[in-house]
C-alpha positions, -999 to 999 in steps of 0.1 A, spaced: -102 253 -156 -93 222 -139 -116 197 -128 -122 185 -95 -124 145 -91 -157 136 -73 -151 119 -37 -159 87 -52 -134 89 -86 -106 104 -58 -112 71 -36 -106 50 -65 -75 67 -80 -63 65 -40 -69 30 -40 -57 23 -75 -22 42 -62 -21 22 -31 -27 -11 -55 5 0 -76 28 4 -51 19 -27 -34 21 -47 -66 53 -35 -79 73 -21 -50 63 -43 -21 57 -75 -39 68 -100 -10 64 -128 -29 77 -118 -63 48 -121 -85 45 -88 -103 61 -102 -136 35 -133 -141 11 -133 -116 -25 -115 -110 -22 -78 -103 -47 -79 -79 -26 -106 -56 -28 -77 -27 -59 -58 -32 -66 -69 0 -41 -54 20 -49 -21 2 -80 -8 25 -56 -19 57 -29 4 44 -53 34 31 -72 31 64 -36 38 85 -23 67 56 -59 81 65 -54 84 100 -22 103 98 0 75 110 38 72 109 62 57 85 69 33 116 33 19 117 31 16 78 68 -7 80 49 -26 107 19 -33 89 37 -46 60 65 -64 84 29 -81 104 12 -92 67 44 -108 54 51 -127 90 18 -135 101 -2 -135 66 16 -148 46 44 -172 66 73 -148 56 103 -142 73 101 -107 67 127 -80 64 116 -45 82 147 -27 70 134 -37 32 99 -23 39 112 14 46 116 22 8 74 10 1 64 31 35 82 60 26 62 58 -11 30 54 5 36 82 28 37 106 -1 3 94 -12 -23 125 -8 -55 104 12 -77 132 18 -107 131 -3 
């Protein structure tokens, strides 16, 4: 029988996803060797809030180009982001 998460538990392992591939595959600022792994929790409900509404790969690259340019005082590189959208994309949102 397999068990069904509760809406709650399914958020969290959503989030928790959303965490990891921010952390390790984004990482503009290379910290994911020594630094705290919640550096970008708060990006996270910006990005699950977009993968929610059904956006496009496009608006996810975006995102990430605007927190790395405006956020943070990166120069950014759109074409590097492509690899972390398409990641996210696969995530399954619905709860």
């Amino acid at each position: 029988m397999i068990k069904k998460l509760s809406k709650k538990a399914k958020a969290i392992e959503i989030q928790e996803s959303i965490r990891q591939i921010l952390f390790y595959d984004w990482d503009p600022i290379g910290i994911n060797e020594f630094g705290p792994s919640d550096e970008y929790d708060s990006y996270a409900g910006s990005i699950y809030r977009l993968l929610a509404s059904g956006t496009s790969e496009y608006q996810i690259i975006e995102r990430l180009y605007q927190f790395e340019t405006a956020s943070m005082g990166l120069s950014g590189n759109r074409e590097k982001l492509k690899h972390v959208a398409e990641k996210l994309m696969k995530l399954n949102v619905s709860l």
